[in-house]
Backbone atoms as SQL, in Angstrom:
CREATE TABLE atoms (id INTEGER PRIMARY KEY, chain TEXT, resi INTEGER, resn TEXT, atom TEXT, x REAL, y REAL, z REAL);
INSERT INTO atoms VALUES
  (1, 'A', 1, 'UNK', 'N', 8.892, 0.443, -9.673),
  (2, 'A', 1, 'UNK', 'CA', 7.992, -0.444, -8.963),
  (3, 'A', 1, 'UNK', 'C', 6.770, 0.333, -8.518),
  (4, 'A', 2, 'UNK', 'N', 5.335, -0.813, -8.220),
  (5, 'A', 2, 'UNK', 'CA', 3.981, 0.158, -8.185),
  (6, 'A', 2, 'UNK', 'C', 4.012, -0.305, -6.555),
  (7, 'A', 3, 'UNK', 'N', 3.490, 0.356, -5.828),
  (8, 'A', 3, 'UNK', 'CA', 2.828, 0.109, -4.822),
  (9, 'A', 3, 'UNK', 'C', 1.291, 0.929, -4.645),
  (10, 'A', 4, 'UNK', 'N', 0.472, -0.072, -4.044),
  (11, 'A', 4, 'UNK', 'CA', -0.699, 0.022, -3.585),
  (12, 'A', 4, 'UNK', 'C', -0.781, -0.117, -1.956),
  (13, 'A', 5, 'UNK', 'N', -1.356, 1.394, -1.580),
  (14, 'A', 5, 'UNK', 'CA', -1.531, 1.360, 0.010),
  (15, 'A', 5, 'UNK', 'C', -3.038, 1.078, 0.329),
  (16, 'A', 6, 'UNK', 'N', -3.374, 0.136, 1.438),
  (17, 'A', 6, 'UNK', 'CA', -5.006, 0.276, 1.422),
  (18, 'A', 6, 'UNK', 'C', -4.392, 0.956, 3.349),
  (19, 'A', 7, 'UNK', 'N', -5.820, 1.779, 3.563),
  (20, 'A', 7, 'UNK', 'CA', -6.201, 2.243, 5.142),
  (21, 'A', 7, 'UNK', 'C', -5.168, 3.408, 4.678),
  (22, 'A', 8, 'UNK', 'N', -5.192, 3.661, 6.078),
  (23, 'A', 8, 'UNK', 'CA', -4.176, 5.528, 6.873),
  (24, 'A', 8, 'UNK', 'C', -5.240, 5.895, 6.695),
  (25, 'A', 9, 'UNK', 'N', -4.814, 7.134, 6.916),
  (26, 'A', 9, 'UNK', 'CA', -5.424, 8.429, 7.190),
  (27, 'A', 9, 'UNK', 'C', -5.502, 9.341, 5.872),
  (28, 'A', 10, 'UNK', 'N', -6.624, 9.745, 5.863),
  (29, 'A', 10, 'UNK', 'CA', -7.201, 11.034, 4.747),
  (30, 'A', 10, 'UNK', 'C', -6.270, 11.523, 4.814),
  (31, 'A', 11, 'UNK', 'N', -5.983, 12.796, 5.809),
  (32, 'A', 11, 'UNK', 'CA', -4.746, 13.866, 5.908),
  (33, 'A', 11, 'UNK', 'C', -3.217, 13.801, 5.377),
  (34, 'A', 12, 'UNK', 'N', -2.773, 12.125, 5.590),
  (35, 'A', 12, 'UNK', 'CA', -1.690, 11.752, 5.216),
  (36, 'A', 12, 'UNK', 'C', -1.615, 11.658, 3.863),
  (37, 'A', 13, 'UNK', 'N', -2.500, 11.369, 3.096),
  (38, 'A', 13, 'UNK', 'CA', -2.472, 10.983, 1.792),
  (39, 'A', 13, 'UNK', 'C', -1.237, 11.467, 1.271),
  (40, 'A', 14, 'UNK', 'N', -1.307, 12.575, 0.994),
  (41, 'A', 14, 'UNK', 'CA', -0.417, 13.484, 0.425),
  (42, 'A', 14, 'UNK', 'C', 1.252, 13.104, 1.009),
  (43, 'A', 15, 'UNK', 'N', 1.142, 12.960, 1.946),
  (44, 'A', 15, 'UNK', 'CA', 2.879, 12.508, 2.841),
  (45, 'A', 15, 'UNK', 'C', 2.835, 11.099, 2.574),
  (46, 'A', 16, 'UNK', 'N', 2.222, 9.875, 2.320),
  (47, 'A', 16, 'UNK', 'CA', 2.109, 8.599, 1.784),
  (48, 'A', 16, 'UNK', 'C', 2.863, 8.813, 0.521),
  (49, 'A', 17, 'UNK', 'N', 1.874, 9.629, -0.362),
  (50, 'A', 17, 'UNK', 'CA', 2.556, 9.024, -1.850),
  (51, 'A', 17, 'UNK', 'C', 4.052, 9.698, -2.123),
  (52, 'A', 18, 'UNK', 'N', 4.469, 11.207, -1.311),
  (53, 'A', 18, 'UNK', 'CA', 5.303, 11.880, -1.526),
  (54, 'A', 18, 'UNK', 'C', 6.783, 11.253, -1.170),
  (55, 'A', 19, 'UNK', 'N', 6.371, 10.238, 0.094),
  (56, 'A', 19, 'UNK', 'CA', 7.659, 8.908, 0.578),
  (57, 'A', 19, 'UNK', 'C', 7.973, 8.364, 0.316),
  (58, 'A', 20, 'UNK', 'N', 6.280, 8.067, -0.825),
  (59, 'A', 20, 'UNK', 'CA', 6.887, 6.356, -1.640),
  (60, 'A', 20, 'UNK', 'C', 7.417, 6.951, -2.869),
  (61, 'A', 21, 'UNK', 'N', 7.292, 7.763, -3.518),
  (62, 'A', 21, 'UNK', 'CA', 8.287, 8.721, -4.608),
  (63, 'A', 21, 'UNK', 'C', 9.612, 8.802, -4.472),
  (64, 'A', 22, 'UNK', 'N', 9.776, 9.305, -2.931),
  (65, 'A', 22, 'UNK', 'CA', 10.945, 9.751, -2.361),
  (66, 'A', 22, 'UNK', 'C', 11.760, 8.345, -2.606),
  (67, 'A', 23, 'UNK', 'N', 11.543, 6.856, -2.304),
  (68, 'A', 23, 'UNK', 'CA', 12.187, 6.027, -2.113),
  (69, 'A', 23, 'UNK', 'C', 12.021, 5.101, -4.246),
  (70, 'A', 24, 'UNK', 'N', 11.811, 5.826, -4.957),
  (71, 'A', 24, 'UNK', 'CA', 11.355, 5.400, -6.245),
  (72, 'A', 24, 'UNK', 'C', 10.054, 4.342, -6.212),
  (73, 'A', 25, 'UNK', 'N', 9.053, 4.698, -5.655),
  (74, 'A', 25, 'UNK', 'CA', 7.904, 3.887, -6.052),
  (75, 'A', 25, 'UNK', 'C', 6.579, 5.023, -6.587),
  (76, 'A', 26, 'UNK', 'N', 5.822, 3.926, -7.533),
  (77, 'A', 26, 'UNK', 'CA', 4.906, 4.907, -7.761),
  (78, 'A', 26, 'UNK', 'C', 3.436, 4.195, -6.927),
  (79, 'A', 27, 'UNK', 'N', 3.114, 5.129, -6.329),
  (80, 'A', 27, 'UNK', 'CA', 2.095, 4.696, -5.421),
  (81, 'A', 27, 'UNK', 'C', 0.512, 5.387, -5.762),
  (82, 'A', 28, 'UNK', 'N', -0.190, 4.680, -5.019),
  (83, 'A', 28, 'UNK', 'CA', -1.693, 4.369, -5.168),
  (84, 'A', 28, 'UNK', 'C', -2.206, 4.329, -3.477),
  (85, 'A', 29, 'UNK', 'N', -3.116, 5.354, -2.779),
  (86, 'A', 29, 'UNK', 'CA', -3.760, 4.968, -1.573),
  (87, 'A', 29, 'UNK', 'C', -5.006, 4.964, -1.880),
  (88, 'A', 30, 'UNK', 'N', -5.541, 4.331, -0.998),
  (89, 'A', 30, 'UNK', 'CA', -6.775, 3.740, -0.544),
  (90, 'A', 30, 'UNK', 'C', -7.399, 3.842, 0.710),
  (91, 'A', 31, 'UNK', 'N', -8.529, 4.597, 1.343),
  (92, 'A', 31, 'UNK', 'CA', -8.734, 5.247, 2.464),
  (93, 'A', 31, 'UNK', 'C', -9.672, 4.110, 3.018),
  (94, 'A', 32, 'UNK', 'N', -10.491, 4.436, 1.678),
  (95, 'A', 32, 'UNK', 'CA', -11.832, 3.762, 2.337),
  (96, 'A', 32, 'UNK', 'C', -12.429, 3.001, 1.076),
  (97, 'A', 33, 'UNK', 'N', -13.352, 1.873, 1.207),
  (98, 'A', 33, 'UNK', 'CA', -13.951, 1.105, 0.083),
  (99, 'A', 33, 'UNK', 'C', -14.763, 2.274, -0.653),
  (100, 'A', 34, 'UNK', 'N', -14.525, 2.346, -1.918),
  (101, 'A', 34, 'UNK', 'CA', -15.515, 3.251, -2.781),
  (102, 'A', 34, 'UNK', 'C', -16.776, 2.114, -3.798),
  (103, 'A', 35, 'UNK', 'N', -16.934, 1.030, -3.206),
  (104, 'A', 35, 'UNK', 'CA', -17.838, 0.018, -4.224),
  (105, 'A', 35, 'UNK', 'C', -17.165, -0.827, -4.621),
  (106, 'A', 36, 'UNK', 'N', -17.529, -1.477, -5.893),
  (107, 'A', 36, 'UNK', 'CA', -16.802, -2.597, -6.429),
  (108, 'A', 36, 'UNK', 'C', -15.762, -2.049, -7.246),
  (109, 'A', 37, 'UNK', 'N', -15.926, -0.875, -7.544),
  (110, 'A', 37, 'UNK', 'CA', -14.804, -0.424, -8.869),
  (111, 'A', 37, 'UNK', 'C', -13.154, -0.434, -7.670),
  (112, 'A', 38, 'UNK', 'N', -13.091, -0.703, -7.110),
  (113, 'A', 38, 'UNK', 'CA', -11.832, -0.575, -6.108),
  (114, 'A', 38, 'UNK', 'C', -10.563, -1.392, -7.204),
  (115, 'A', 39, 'UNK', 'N', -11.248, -2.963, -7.381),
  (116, 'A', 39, 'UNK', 'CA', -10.793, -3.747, -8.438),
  (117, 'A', 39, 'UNK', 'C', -10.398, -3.264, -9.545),
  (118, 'A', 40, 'UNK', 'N', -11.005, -2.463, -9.963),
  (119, 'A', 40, 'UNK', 'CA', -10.682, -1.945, -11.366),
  (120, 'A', 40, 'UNK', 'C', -9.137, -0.926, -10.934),
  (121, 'A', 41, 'UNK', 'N', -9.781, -0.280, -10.150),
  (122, 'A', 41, 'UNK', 'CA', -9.107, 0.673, -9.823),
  (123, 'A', 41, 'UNK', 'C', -7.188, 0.466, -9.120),
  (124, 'A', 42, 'UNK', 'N', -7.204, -0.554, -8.607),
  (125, 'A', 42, 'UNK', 'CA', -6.146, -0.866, -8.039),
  (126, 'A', 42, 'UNK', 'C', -5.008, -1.395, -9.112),
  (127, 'A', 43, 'UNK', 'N', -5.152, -2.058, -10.432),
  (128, 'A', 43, 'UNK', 'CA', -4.215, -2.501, -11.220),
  (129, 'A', 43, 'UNK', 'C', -3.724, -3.079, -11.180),
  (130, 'A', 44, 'UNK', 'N', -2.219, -3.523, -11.289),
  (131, 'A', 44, 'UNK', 'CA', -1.370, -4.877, -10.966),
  (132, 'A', 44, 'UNK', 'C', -0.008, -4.738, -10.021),
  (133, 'A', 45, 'UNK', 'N', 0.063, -4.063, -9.175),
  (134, 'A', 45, 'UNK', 'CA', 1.042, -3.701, -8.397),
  (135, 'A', 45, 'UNK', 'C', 2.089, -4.394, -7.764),
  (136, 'A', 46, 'UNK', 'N', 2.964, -3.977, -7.624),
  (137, 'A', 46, 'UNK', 'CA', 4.136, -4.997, -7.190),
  (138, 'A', 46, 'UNK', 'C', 4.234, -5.301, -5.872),
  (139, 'A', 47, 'UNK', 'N', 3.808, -4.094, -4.930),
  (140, 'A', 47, 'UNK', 'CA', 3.188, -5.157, -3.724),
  (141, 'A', 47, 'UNK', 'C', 2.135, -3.715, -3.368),
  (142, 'A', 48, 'UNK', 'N', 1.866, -4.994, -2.261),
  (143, 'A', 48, 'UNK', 'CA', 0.966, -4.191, -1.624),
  (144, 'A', 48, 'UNK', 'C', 0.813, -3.936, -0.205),
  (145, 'A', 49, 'UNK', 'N', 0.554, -2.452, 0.603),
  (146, 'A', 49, 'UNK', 'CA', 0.925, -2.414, 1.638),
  (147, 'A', 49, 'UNK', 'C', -0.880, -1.677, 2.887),
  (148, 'A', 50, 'UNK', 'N', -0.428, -2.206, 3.635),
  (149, 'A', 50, 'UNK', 'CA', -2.029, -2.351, 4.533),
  (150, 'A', 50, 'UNK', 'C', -1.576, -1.463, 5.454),
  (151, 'A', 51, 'UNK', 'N', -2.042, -0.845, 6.039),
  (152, 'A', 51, 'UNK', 'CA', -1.965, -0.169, 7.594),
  (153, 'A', 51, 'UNK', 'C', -2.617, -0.556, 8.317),
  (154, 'A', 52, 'UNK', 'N', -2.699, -1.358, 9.241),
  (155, 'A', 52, 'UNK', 'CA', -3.112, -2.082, 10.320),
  (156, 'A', 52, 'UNK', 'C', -3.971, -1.826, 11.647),
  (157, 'A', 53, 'UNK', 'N', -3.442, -0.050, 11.005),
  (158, 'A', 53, 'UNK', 'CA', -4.528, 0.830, 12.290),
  (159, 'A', 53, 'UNK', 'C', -5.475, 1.259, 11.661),
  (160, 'A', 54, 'UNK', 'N', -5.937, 0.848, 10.807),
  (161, 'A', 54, 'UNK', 'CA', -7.245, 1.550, 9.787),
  (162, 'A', 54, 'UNK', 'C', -7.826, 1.304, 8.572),
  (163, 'A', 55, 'UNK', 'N', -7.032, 0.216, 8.316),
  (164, 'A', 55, 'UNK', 'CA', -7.882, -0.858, 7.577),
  (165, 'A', 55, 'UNK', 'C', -8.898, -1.380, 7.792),
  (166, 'A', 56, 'UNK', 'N', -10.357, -1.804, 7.013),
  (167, 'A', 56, 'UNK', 'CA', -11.076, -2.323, 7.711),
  (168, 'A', 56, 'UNK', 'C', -11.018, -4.033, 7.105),
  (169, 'A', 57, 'UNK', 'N', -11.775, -4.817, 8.029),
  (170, 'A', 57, 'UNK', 'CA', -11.694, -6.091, 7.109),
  (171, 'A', 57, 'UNK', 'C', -12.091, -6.688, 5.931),
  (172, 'A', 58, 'UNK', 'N', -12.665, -6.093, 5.607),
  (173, 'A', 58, 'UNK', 'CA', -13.052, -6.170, 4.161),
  (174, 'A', 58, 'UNK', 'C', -12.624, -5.988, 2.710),
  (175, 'A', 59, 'UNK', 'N', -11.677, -5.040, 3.393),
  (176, 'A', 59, 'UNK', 'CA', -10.445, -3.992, 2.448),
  (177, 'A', 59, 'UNK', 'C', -9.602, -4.957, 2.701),
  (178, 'A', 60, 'UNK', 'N', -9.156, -5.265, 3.390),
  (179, 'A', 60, 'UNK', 'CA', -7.906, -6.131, 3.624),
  (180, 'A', 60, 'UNK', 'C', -8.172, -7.511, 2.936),
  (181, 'A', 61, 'UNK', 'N', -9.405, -8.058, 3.148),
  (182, 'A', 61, 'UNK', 'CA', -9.872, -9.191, 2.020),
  (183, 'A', 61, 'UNK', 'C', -9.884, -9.041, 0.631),
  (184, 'A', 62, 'UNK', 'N', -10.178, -7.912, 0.517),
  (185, 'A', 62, 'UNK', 'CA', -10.016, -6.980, -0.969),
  (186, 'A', 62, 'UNK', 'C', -8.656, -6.985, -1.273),
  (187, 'A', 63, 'UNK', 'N', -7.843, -6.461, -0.512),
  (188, 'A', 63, 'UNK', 'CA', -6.434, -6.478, -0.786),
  (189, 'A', 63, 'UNK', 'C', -5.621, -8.058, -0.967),
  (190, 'A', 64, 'UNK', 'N', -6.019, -8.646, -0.041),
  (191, 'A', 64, 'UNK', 'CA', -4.653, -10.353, -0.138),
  (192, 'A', 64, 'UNK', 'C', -5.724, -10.961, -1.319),
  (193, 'A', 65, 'UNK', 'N', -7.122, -10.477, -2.043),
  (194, 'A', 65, 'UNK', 'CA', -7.335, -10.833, -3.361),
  (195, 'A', 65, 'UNK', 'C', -6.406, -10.275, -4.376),
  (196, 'A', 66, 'UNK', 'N', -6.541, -8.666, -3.962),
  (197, 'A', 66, 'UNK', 'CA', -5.764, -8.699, -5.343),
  (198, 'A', 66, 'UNK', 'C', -4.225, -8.838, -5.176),
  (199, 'A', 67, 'UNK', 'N', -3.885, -9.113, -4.376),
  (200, 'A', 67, 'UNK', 'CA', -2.311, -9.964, -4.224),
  (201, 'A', 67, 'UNK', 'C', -2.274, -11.106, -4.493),
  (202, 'A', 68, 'UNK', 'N', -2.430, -11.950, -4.933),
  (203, 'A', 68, 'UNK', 'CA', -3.127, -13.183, -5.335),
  (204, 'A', 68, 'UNK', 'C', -3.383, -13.264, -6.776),
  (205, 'A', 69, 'UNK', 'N', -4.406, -11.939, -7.188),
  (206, 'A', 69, 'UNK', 'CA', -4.641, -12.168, -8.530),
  (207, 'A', 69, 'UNK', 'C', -3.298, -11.921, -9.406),
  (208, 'A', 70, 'UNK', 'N', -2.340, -10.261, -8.674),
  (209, 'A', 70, 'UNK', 'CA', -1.143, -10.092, -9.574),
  (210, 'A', 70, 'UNK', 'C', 0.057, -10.411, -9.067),
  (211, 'A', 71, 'UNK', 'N', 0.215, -11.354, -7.911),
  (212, 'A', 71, 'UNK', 'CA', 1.309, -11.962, -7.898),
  (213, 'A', 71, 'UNK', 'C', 2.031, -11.222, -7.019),
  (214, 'A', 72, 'UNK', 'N', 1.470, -9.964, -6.131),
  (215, 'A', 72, 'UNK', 'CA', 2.402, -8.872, -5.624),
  (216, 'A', 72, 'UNK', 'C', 2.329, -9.370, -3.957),
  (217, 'A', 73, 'UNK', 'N', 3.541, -9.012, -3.240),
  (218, 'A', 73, 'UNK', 'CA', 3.848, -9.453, -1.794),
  (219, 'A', 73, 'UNK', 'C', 2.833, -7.973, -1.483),
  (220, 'A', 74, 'UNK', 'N', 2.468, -8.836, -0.020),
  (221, 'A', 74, 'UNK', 'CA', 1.558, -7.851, 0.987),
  (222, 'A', 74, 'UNK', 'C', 2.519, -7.524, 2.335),
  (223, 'A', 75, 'UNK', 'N', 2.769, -6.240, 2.549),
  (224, 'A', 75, 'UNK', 'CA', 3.088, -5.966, 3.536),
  (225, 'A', 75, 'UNK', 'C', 2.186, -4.965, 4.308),
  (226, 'A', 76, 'UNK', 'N', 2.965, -5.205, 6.248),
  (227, 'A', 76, 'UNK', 'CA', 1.841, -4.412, 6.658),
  (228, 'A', 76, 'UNK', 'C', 2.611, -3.335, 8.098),
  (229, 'A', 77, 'UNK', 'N', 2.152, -2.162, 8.026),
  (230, 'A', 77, 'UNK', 'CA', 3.004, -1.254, 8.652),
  (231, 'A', 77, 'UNK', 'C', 1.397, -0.743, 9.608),
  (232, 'A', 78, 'UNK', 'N', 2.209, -0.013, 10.863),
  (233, 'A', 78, 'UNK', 'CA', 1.344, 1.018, 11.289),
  (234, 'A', 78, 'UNK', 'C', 1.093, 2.369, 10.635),
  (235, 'A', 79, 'UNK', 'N', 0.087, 3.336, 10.673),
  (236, 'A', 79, 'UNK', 'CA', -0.618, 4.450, 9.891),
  (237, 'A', 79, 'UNK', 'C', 0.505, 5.434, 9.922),
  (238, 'A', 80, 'UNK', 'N', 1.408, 5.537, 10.682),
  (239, 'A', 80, 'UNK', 'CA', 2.442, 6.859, 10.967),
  (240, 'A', 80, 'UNK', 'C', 3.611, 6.888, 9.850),
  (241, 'A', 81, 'UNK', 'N', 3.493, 7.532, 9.286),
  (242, 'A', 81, 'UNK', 'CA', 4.562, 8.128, 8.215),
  (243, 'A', 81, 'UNK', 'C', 6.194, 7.009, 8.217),
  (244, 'A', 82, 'UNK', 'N', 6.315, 7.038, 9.812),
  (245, 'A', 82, 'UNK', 'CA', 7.744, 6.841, 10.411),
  (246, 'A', 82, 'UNK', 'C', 7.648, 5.473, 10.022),
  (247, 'A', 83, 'UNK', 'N', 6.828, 4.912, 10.166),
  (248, 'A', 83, 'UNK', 'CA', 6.603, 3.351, 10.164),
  (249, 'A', 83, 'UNK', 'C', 6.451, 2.524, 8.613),
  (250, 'A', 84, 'UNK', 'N', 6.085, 3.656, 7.632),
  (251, 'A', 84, 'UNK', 'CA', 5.963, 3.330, 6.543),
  (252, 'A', 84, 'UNK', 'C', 7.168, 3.995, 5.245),
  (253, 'A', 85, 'UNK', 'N', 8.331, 4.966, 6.250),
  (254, 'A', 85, 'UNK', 'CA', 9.675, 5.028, 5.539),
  (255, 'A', 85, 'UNK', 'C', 10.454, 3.790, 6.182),
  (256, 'A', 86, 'UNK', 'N', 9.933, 3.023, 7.146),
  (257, 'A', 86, 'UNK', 'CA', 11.318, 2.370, 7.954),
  (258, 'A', 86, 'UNK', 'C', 10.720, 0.995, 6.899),
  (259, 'A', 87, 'UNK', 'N', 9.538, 0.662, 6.592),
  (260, 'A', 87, 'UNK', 'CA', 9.049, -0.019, 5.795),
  (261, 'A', 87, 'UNK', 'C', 10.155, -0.499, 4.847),
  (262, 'A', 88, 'UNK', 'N', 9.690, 0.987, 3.683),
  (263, 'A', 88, 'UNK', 'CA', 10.295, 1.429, 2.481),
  (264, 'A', 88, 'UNK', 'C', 12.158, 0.713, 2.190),
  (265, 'A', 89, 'UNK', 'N', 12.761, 1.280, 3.760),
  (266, 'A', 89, 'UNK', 'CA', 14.046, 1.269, 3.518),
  (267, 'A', 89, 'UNK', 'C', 14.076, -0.125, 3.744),
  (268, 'A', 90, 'UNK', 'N', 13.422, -0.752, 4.452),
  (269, 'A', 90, 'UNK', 'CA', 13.685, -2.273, 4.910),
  (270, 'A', 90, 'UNK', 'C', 13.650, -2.970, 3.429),
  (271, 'A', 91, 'UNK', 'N', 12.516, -2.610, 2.513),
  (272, 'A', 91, 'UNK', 'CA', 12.391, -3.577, 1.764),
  (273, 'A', 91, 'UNK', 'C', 13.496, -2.786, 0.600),
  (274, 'A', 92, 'UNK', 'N', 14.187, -2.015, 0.589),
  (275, 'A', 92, 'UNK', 'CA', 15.008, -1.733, -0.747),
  (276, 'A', 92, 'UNK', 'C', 16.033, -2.208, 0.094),
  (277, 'A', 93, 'UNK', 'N', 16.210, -2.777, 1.140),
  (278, 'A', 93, 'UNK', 'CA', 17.764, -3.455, 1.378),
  (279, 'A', 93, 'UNK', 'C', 17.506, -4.905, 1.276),
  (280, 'A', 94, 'UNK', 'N', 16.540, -5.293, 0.568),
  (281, 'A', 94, 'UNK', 'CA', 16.018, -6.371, 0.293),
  (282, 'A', 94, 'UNK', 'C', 16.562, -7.076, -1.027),
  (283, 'A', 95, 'UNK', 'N', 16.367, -5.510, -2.024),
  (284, 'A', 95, 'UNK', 'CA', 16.209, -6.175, -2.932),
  (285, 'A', 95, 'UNK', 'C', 17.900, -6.104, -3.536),
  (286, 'A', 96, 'UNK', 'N', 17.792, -7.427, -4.262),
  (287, 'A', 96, 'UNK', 'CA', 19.154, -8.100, -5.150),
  (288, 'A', 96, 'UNK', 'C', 19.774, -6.535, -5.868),
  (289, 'A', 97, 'UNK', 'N', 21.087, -6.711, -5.866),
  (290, 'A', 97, 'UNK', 'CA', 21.806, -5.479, -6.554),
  (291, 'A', 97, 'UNK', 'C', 22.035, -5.886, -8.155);
């Protein structure tokens, strides 16, 4: 499964994608708007996840578009690491065995 993060923190980057690995996802962050190529750039992901402390609104309009365009659930966590493994585990006890 793909996940796409929009917001956090620069610094985290690296501890973002290394969690969502850790839990089998292949992930994608997103700090800040880089232009229109964001679209291009984001792909078709299976969901998608916002951080709520650093998102801006625009990104987040950007984002429930392209959730919309590929069909992927939006979820939304606070910026702290802790908040986005308790995420992770919530939604793999989700899914059907």
């Amino acid at each position: 499964m793909s996940v796409v993060m929009f917001g956090g923190n620069k610094c985290m980057e690296r501890r973002y994608l290394d969690t969502c690995k850790k839990y089998g996802y292949k992930a994608k962050v997103f700090n800040r708007m880089t232009g229109t190529s964001l679209k291009r750039q984001v792909g078709s992901p299976d969901m998608i996840i916002l951080f709520t402390n650093s998102v801006s609104h625009k990104m987040a309009h950007c984002a429930h578009c392209e959730a919309k365009r590929c069909n992927a659930c939006v979820y939304r966590c606070h910026d702290s690491l802790n908040a986005l493994e308790n995420l992770l585990q919530e939604i793999g006890n989700e899914k059907p065995a």
